[in-house]
DONU-920800 format. One record per residue: x, y, z of N, C-alpha, C, O, CB in turn; residue in one letter. Coordinates in steps of 0.02 Angstrom, whole numbers, padded with zeros to 5 digits, always signed. Glycine has a CB too. Layout:
REM DONU-920800
XYZXYZXYZXYZXYZa;...
This chain:
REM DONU-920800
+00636+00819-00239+00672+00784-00187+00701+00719-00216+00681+00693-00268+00628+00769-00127x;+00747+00697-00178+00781+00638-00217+00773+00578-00164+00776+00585-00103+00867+00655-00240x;+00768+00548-00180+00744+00490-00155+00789+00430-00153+00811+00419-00209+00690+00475-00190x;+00810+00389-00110+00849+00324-00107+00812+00276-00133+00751+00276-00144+00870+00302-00040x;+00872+00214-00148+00805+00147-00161+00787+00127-00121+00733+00100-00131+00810+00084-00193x;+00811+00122-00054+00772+00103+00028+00718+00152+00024+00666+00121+00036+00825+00120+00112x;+00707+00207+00013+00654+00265+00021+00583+00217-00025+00527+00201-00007+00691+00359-00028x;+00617+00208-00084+00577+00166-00149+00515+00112-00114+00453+00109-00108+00646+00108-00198x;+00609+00055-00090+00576+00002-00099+00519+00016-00021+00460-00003-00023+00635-00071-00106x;+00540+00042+00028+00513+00052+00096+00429+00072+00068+00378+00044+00088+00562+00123+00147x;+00432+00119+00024+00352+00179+00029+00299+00098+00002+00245+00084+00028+00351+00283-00066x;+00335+00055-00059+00299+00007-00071+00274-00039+00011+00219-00056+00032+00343-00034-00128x;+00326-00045+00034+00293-00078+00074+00248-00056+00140+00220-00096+00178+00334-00113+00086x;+00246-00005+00143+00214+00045+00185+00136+00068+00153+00083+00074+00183+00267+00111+00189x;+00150+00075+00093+00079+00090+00063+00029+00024+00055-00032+00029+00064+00090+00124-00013x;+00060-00034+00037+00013-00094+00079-00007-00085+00127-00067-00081+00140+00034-00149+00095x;+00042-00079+00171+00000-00085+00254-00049-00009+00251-00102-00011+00281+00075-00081+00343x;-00033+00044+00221-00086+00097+00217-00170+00050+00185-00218+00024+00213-00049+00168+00152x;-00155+00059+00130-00229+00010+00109-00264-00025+00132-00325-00019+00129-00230-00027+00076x;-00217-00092+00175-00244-00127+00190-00291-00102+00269-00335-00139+00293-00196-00178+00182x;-00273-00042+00299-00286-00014+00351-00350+00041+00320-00400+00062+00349-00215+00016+00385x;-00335+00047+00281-00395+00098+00243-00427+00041+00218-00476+00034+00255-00373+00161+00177x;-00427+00002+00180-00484-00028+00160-00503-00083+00210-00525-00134+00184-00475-00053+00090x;-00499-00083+00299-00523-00122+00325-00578-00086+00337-00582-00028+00317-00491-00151+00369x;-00635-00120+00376-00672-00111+00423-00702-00052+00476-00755-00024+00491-00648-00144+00445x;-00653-00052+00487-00625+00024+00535-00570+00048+00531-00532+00047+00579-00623+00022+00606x;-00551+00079+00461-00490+00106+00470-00484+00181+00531-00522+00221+00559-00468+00124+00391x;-00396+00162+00526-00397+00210+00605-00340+00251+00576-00319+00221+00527-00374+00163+00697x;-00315+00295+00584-00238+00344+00583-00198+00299+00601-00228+00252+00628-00227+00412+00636x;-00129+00290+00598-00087+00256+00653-00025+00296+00655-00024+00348+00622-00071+00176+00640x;+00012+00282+00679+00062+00346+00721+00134+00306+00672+00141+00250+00648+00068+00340+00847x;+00170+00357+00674+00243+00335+00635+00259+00286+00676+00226+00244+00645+00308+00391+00628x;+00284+00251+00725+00283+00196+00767+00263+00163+00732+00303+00142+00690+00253+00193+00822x;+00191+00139+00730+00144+00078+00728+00166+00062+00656+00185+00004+00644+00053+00092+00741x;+00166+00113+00604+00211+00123+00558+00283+00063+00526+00296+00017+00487+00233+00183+00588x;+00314+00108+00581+00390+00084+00589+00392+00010+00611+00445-00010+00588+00432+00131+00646x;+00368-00034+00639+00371-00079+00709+00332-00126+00639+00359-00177+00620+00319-00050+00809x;+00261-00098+00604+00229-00145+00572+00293-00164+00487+00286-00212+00450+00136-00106+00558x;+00340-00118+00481+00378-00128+00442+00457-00146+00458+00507-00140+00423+00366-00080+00411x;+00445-00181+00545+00516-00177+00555+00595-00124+00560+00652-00140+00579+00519-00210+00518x;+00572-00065+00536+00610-00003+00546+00596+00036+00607+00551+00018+00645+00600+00040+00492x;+00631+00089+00619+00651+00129+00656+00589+00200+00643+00602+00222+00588+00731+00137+00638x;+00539+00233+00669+00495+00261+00632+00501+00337+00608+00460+00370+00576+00442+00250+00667x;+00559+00352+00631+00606+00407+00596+00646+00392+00558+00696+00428+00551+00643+00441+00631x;+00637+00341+00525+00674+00322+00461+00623+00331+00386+00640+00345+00328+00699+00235+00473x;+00561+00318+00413+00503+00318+00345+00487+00379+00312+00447+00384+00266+00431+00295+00366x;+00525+00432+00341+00474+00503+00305+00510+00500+00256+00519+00561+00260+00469+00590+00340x;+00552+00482+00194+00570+00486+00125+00532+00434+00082+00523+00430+00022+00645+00478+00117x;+00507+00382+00149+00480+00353+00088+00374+00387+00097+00326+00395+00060+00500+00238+00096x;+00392+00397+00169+00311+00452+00150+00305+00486+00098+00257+00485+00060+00294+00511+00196x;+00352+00518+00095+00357+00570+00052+00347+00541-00018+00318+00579-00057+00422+00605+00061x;+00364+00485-00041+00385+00474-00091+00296+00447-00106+00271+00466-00159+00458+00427-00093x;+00272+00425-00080+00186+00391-00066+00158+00461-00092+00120+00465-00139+00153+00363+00037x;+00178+00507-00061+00133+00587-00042+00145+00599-00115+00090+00610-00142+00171+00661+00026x;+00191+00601-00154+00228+00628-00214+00191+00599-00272+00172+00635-00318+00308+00610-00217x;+00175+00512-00273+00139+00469-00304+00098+00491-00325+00081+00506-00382+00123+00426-00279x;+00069+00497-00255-00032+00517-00268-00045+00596-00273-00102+00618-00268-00093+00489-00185x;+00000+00629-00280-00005+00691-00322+00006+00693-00377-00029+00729-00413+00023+00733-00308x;+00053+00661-00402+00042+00647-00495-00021+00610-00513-00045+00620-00569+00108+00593-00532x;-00047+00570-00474-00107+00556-00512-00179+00621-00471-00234+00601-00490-00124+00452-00499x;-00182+00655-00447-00221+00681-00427-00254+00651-00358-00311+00674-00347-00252+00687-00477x;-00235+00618-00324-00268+00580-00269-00256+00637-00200-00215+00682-00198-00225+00494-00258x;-00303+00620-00149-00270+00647-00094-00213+00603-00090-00199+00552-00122-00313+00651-00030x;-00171+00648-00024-00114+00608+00003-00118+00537+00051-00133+00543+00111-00078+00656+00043x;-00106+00475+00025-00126+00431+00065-00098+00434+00134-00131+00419+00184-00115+00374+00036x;-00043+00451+00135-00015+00477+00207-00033+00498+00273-00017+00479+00329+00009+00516+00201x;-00085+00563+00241-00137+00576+00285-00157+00531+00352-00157+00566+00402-00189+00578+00244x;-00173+00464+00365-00164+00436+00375-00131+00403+00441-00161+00368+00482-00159+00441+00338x;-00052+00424+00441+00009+00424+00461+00012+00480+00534+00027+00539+00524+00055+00445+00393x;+00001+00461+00591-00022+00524+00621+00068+00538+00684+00113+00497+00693-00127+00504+00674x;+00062+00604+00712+00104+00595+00772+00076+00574+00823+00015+00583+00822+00134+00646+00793x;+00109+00534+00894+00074+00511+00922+00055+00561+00982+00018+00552+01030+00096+00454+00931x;+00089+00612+00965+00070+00680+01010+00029+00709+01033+00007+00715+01090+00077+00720+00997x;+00005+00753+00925-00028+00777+00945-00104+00734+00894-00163+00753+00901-00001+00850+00947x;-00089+00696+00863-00133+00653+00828-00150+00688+00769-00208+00688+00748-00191+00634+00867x;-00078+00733+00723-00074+00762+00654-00024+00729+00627+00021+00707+00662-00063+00835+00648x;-00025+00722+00555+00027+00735+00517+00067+00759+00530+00048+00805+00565+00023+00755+00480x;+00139+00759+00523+00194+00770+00519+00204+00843+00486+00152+00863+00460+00221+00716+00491x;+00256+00886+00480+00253+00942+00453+00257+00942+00390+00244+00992+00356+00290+00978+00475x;+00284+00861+00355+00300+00863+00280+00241+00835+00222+00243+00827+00161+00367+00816+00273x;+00184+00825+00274+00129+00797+00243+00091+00864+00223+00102+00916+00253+00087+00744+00290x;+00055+00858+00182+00009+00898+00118-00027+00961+00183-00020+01022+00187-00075+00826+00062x;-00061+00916+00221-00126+00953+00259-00093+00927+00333-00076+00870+00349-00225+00916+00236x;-00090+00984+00369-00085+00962+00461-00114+00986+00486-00097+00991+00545-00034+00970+00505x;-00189+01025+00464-00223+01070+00514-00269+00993+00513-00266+00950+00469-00261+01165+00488x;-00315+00991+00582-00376+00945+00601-00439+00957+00524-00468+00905+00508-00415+00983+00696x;-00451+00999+00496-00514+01012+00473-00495+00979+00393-00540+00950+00363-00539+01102+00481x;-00416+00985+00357-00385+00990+00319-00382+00905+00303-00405+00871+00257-00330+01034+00338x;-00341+00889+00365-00326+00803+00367-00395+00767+00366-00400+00720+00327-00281+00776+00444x;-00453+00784+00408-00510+00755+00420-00542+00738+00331-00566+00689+00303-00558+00811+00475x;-00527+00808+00311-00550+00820+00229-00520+00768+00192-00553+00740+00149-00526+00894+00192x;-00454+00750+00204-00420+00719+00171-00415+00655+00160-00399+00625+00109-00383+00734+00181x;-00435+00627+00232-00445+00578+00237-00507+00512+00240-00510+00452+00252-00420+00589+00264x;-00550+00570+00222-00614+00561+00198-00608+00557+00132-00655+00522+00113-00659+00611+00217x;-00573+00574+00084-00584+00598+00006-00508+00516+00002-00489+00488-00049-00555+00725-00025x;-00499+00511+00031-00444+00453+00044-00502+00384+00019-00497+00349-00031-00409+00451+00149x;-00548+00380+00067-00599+00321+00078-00629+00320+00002-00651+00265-00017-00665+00338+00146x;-00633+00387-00055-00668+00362-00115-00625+00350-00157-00640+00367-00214-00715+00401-00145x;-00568+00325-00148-00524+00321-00207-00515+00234-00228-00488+00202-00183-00445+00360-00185x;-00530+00203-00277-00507+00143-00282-00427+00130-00265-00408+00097-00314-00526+00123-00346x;-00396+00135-00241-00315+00130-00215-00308+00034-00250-00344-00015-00245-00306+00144-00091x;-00257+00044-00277-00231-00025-00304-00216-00058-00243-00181-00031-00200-00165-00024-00355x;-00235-00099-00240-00198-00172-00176-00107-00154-00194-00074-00139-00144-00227-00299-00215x;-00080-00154-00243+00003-00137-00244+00007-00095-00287-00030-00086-00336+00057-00191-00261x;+00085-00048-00260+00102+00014-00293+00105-00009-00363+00114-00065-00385+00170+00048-00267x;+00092+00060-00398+00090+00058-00462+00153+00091-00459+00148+00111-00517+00030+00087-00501x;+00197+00110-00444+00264+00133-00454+00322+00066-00471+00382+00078-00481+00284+00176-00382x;
């Protein structure tokens, strides 16, 4: 997939706010919205740079930090994320919590 530099520079700043939500306290899912609104965009604007996060942490072997990223529907992933079944994402996002994740993209 090809990717814009808004797609680029956006996933950097999105994958902060991922971390910093995973490495709080109680991290929670949050919905493309909470997403969008915490990055000032539109939240149907972020899935290239999801994608581009999802793409990351498959070259290094990581789950998908994305995971994460939920609809506010039905409380899954999106159709373009790795895992959207409940048992799949739960897996995922558990195996999410042992990864040292850099405070900023390594991209």
């Amino acid at each position: 997939m090809r990717y814009s530099k808004r797609d680029i520079e956006l996933s950097k700043q999105i994958y902060v706010y991922l971390v910093a939500n995973l490495t709080s306290p109680q991290p929670a899912f949050v919905t493309y919205k909470q997403v969008g609104d915490a990055r000032g965009v539109f939240h149907r604007t972020i899935r290239g740079a999801l994608y581009y996060i999802q793409d990351r942490c498959k070259e290094r072997g990581w789950p998908t930090l994305t995971v994460w990223v939920v609809r506010k529907d039905s409380g899954l992933p999106g159709r373009g994320c790795d895992v959207v079944e409940w048992p799949e994402v739960k897996a995922a996002a558990e195996a999410c919590k042992k990864i040292d994740w850099p405070k900023e993209p390594w991209w």
